[in-house]
C-alpha positions as a Markdown table, in Angstrom:
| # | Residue | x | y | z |
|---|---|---|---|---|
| 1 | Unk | 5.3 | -74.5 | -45.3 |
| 2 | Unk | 2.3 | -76.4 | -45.7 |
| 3 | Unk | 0.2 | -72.9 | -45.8 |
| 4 | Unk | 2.3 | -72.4 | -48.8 |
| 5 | Unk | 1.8 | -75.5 | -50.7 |
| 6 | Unk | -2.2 | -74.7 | -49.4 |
| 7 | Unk | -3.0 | -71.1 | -51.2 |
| 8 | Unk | -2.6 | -72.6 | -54.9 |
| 9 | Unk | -5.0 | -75.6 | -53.8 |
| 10 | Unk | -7.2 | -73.3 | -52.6 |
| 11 | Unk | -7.4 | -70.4 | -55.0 |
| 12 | Unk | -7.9 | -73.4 | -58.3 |
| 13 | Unk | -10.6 | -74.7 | -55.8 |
| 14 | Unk | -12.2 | -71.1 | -55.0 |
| 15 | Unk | -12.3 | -70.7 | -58.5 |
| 16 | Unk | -14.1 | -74.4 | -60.0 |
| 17 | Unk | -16.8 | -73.1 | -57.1 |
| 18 | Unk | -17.6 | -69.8 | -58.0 |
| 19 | Unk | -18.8 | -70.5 | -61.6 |
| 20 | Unk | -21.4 | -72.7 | -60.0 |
| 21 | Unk | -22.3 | -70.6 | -56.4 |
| 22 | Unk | -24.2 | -67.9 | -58.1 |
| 23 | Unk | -27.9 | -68.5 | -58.9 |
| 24 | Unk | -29.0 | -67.6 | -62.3 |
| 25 | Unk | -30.2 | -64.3 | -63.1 |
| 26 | Unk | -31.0 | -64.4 | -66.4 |
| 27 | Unk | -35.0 | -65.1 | -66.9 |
| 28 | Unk | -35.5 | -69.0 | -67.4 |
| 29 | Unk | -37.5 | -68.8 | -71.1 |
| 30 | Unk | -35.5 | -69.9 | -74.7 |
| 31 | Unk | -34.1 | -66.5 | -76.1 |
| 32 | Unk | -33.7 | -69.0 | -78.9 |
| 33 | Unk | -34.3 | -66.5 | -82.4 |
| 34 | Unk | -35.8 | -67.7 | -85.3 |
| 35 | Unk | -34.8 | -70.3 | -87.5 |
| 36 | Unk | -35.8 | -70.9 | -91.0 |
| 37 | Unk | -35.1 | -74.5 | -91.6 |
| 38 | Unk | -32.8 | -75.6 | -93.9 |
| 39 | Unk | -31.2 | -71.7 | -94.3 |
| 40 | Unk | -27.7 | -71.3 | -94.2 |
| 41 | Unk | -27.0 | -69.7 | -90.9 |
| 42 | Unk | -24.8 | -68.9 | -87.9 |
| 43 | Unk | -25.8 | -70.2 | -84.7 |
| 44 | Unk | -24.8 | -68.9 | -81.2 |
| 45 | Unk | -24.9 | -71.6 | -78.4 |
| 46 | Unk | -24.4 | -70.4 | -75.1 |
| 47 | Unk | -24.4 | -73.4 | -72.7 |
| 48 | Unk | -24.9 | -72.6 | -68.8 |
| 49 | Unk | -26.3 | -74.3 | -65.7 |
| 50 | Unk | -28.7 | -73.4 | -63.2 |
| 51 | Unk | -26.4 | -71.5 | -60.9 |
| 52 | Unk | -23.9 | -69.3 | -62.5 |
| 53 | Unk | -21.1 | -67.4 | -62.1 |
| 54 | Unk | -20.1 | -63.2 | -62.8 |
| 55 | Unk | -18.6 | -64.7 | -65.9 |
| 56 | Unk | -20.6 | -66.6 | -67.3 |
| 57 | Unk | -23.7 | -64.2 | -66.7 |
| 58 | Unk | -21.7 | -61.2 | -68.4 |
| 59 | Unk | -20.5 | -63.7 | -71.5 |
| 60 | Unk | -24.3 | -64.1 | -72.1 |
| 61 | Unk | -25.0 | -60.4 | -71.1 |
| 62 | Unk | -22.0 | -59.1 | -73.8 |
| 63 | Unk | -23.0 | -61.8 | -76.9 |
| 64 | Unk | -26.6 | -60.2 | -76.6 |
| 65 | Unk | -25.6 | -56.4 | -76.9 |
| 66 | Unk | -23.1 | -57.4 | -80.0 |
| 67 | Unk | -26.0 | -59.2 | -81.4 |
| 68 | Unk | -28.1 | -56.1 | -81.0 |
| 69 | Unk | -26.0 | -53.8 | -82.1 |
| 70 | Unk | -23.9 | -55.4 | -85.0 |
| 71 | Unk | -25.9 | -57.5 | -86.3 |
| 72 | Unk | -29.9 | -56.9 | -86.0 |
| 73 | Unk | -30.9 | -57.6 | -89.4 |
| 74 | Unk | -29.2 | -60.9 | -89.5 |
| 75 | Unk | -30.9 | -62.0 | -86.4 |
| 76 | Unk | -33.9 | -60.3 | -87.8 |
| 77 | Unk | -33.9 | -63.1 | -90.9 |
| 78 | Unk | -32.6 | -65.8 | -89.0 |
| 79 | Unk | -29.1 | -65.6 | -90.6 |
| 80 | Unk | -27.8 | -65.5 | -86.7 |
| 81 | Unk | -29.4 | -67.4 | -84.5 |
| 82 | Unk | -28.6 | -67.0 | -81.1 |
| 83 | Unk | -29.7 | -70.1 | -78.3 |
| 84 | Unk | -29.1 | -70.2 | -75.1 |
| 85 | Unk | -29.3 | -73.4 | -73.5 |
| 86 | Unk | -29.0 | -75.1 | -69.8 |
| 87 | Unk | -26.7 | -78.1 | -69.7 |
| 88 | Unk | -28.7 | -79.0 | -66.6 |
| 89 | Unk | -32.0 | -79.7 | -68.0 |
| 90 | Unk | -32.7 | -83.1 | -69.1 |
| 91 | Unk | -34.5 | -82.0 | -72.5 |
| 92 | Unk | -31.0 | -80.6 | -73.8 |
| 93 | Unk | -29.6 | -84.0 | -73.2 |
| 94 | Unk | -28.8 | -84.4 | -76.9 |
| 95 | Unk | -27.0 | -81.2 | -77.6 |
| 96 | Unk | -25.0 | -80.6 | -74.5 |
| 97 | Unk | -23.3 | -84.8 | -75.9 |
| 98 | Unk | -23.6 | -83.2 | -79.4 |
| 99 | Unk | -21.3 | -80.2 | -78.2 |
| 100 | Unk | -19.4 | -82.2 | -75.2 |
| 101 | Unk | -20.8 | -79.1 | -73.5 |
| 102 | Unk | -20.8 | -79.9 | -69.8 |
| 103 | Unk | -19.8 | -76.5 | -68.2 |
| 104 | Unk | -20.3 | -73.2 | -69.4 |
| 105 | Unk | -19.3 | -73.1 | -73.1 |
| 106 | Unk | -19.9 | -70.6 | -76.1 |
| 107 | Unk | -19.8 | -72.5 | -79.4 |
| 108 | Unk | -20.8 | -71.4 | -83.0 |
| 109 | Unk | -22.4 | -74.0 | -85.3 |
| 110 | Unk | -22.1 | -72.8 | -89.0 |
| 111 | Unk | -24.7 | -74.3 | -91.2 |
| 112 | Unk | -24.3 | -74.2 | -94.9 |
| 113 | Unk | -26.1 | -76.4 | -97.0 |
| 114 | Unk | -27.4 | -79.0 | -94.3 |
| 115 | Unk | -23.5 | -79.4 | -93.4 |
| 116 | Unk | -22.6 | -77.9 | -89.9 |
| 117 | Unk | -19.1 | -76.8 | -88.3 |
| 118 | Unk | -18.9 | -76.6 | -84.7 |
| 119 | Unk | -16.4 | -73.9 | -83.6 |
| 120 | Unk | -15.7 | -73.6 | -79.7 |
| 121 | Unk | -15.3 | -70.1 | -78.5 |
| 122 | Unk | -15.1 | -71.1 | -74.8 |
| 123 | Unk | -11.7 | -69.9 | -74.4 |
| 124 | Unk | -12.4 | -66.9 | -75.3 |
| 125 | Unk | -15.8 | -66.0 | -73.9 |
| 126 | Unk | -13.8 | -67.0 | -70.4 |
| 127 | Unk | -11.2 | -64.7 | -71.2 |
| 128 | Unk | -12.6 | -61.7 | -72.7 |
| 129 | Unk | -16.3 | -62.3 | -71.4 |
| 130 | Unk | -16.1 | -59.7 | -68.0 |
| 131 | Unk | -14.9 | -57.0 | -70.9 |
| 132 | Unk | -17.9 | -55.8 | -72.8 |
| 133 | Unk | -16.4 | -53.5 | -75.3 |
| 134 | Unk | -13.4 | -55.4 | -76.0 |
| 135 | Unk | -15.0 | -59.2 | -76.0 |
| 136 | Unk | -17.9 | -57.4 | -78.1 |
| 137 | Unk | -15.5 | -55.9 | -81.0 |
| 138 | Unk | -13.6 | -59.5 | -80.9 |
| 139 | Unk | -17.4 | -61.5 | -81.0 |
| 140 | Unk | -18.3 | -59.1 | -83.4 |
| 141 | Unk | -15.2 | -60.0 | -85.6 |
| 142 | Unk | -15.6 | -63.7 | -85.3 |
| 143 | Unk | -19.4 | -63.2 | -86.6 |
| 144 | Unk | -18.1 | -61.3 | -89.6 |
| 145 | Unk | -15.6 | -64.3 | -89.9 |
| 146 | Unk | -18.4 | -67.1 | -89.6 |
| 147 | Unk | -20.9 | -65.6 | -91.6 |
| 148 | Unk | -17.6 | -65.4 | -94.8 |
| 149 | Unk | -18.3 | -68.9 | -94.6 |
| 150 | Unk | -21.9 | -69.2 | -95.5 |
C-alpha cells in the first residue's frame, strides 16, 4: 500500500531532477545574433542553467535548426534575434526578473516601435521540444505569427 502511494512521489520527483542532473553541453559563449537598436524585431530567449536536461538541450538544439533553415535572412538583418541565456549567472540577473524566468523557459519578445510583448512558449518547447520536425514546423509557424505583428 504505501509502495503504491510511493511510485507517483517518486516519478514527479525523478522528473524535477533530471532537468537539472545533466551538465550542459552546449559551448558556454552568447549565440546572441545581431541587433540593430531600435529595429523592430523578434527576439528568441532561451533561458537554461548550468546543468541541463535531454529536453532542454534538444529545445535549444531544435529552435537553432528552424532558425537556420526558415528563417536565415531574418536572422541575417537582425529581424530575429535569437539569445540564449543562463538563469544562473549573476549578470542576467535583470532579465531572468524581467521574464520571471527561473527554470528553463522559451519566450519571444516582440519589439515594434520601442514597445515589447513578451510571449511564453515554455509550454510548448517542453512539449514538443524532444520532436525536431514536428516542434520545428510548430516554432516555425509561431515565427511567421510574431513577425505579422511587426
Amino acid at each position: 500500500m504505501n509502495t503504491i502511494k510511493l511510485i507517483p512521489i517518486l516519478s514527479l520527483l525523478f522528473l524535477a531532477v533530471s532537468c537539472h542532473s545533466e551538465t550542459k553541453t552546449t559551448n558556454e559563449t552568447s549565440t546572441e545574433t545581431n541587433i540593430v537598436s531600435g529595429k523592430n524585431r523578434v527576439e528568441i530567449l532561451d533561458f537554461y542553467g548550468t546543468h541541463r536536461c535531454a529536453t532542454c538541450i534538444a529545445i535549444e538544439e531544435n529552435t537553432l535548426y528552424t532558425l537556420d533553415i526558415a528563417f536565415k535572412e531574418q536572422v541575417a538583418n537582425g529581424t530575429v534575434v535569437f539569445k540564449l541565456i543562463n538563469f544562473d549567472d549573476e549578470k542576467n540577473i535583470d532579465i531572468v526578473t524581467e521574464y520571471g524566468a527561473y527554470g528553463t523557459s522559451l519566450f519571444f519578445n516582440i519589439v515594434k516601435d520601442g514597445k515589447e510583448e513578451h510571449i511564453d512558449l515554455s509550454e510548448f518547447a517542453f512539449k514538443m521540444g524532444n520532436e525536431k520536425v514536428e516542434y520545428s514546423m510548430e516554432l516555425e509557424a509561431k515565427i511567421n505569427e510574431a513577425l505579422a505583428k511587426l
